[in-house]
N, C-alpha and C positions, 0 to 999 in steps of 0.2 A: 564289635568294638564300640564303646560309649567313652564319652569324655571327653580328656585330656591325658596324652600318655607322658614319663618319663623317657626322656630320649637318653639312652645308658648305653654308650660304645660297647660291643660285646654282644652285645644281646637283640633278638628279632623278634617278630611275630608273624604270623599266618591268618587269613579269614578268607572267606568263601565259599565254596563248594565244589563237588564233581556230581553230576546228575545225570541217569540214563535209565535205559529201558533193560530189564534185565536177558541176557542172552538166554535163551531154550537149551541150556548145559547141563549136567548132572551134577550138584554138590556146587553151582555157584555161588550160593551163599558162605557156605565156608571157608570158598576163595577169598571171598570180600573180606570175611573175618581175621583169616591168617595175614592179607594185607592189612590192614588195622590195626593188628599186632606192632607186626612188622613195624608199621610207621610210628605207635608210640615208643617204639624199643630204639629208636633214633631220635627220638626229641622229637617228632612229629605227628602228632596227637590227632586224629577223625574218629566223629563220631558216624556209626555206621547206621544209616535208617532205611527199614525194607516196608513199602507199603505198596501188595499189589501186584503190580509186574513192573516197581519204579522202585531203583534205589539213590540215595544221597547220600555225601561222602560231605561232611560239615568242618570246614578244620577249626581246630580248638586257637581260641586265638589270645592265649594266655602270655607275657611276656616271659621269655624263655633264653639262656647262653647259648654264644652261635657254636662255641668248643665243643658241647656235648653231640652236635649233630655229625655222624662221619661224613667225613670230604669237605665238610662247609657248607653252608646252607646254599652257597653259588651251583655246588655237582649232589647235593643231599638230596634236595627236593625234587629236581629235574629227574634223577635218577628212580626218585622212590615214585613218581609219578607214572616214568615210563614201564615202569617194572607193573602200574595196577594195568595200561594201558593191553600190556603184554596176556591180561589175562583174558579178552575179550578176541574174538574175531576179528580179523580187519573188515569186515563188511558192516561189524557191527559199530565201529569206533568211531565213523564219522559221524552216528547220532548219539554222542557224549557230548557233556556240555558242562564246563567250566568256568569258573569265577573266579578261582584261586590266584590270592596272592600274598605278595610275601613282603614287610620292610624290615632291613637290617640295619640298625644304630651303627654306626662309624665314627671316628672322633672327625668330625666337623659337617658331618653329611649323613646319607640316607641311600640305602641303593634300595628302588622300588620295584620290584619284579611283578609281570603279569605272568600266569602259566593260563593259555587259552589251548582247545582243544580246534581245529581249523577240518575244513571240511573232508579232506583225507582221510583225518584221524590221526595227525600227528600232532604231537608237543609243541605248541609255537611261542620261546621266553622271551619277553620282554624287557628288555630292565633300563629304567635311567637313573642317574645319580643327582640329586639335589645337594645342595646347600643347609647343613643343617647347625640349630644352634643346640649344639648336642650336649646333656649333663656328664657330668665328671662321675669317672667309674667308682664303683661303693669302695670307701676304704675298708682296710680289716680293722677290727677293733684294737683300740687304744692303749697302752701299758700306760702305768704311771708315771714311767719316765716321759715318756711322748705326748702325755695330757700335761705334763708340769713345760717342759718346750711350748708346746701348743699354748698354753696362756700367756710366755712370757711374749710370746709372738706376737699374740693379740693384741695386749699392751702396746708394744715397743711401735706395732702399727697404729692406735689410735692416738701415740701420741704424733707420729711423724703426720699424721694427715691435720690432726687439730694446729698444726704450726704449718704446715704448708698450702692448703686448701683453702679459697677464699670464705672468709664464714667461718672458718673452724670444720667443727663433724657438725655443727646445724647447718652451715651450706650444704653438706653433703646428703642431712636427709632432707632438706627440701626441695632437692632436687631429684631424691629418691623418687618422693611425692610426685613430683612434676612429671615423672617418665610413666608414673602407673596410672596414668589419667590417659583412657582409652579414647582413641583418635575420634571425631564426630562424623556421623553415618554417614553423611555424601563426602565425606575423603574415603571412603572407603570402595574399591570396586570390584565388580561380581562378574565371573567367567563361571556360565554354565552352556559353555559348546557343547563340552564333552556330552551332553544327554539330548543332543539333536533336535534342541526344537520342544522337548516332552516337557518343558516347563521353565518357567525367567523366575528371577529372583533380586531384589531389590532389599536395602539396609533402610531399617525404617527410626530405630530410635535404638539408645544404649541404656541400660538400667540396672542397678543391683541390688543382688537381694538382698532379704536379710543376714544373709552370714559376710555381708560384704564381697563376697566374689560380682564381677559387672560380667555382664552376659550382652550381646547382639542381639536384638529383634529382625526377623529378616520376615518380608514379605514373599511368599513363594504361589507363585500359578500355575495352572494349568495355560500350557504353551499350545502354537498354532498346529501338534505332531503329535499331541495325546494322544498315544493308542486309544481308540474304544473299545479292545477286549486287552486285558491286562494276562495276558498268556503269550509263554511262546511259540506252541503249538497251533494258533491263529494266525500268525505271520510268521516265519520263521527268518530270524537276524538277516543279513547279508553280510555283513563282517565281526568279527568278534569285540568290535568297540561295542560297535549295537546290540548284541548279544549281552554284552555287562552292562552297560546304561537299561537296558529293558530289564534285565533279574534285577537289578539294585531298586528300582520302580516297583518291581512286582512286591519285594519284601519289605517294600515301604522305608528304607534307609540309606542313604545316601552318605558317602565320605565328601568333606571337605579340609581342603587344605589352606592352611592359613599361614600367608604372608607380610614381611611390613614393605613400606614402599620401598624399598631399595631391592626385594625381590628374595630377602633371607627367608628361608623359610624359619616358621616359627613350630609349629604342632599341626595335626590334624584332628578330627573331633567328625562324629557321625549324627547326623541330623534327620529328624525322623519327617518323612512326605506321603507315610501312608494316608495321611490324612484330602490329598490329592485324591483318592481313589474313590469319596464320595463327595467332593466340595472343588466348586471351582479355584478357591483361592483359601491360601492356608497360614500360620503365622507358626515360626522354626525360630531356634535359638542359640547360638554360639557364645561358649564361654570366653571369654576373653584372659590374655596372660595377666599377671599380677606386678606392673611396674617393672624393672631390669632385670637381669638374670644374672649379671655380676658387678661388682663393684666398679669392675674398669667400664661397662657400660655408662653408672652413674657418673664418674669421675669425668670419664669425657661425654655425656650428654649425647649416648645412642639409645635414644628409648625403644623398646619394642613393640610399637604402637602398630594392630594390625592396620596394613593398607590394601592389601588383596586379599580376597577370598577365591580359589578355583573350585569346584566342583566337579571330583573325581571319581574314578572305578572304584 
């Protein structure tokens, strides 16, 4: 995932991986495959890679409706996991090794699932629910009776605001202005517990580019717990937090979640620190939102100025 997503109630996404050693079975590979199947004939898309005596299971992390997947993506994914889990030995499952996770748009939240693979070999979900400022589901397209409604609407609203708002509608876009002007780098502050030490991060200056989007400069180092071999095969996790902060390091990309001071969340956006892996110290970049997200923000003066950044799975 790169960017900036739209957060559309309805609709979810998936990224990560399942990665192991493949079992000594006859015709495993075709297991893998009929799984794969499988998973995109339910909305749940992996790309399958064999290299060796190691396979990876990459989920497609494409924004998708959560109706098409059966059960809901709450019993879909659980299910379709335990069903690959089913295809291996139990002797074999506790060296699987997982990354997958999953966020589902809600109107006003976010439910964030980890699927980790625990030393047994069993399925262990996670999920917490955030606060989310979620966009409005697509409408259907328009007939001409409901675009001729729709302008008398516009109208009839700009005139009610130019007689009731102080200013007129120039109050109202200068205060537009006023909310898209991105908070300054020390209001802003950085939780990177979650990666144990493996590197601190600091807000260095804000800037924009040329197309006018303002982006965060962030200073990122190497931390007092930098692995010196970027493998997990050299130390192997001790819990599955560690286990995804070490693969998220290894692939050089990091999720972070971006919130304003009162704790709303706003978007998440991935930030690349492969550049850790030869330099003590590195410069990353977050796009930042563009002024309010609806009118009633502007009207009453809730900007969505980020104030937290955390640094997540």
């Amino acid at each position: 995932m790169s960017g900036q997503r739209i957060n559309t109630p309805g609709t979810f996404f998936t990224d990560g991986m399942v990665q192991g050693k493949l079992p000594p079975l006859p015709d495993f590979k075709s297991d893998l495959e009929d799984w794969a199947r499988l998973a995109k004939s339910q909305e749940l898309e992996f790309k399958l890679e064999i290299e060796g005596g190691n396979f990876s299971l990459l989920a497609d992390n494409r924004i998708r409706p959560v109706q098409n997947v059966p059960g809901g993506l709450d019993d879909g994914l659980p299910t379709l996991l335990a069903k690959l889990l089913d295809l291996f030995p139990k002797s074999a499952r506790g060296a699987l090794f997982s990354t997958i996770r999953s966020v589902e748009y809600r109107k006003g939240e976010e439910a964030q699932t980890v699927y980790a693979i625990v030393a047994g070999g069993d399925l262990d979900v996670r999920q917490r629910i955030v606060k989310s400022d979620s966009a409005a589901e697509p409408e259907s397209l328009m007939t001409p009776k409901r675009l001729a409604l729709a302008a008398i609407a516009v109208a009839a609203t700009l005139l009610i605001l130019q007689l009731i708002l102080p200013g007129g509608l120039g109050g109202l876009f200068t205060r537009a202005k006023q909310n898209a002007l991105p908070a300054k780098p020390d209001e802003i502050k950085i939780d990177a517990s979650a990666y144990l030490g493996y590197f601190t991060a600091r807000p260095v200056k804000v800037d924009t580019a040329r197309n006018g989007v303002q982006f965060l400069t962030l200073s990122i180092s190497r931390g007092t717990n930098f692995p010196p071999t970027l493998s997990l095969d050299s130390a192997p996790p001790a819990t599955w937090g560690e286990a995804l902060a070490l693969q998220n390091l290894i692939k050089g990309y990091v999720r972070c979640e971006v919130y304003d001071a009162s704790g709303l969340f706003l978007y998440d956006a991935e930030v690349r620190v492969k550049g850790l892996h030869i330099a003590e110290e590195i410069s990353a970049f977050i796009p930042l939102p563009q002024g309010a997200a609806s009118p009633e923000q502007i009207l009453y003066q809730k900007p969505r100025r980020p104030g937290i950044i955390i640094f997540a799975y």
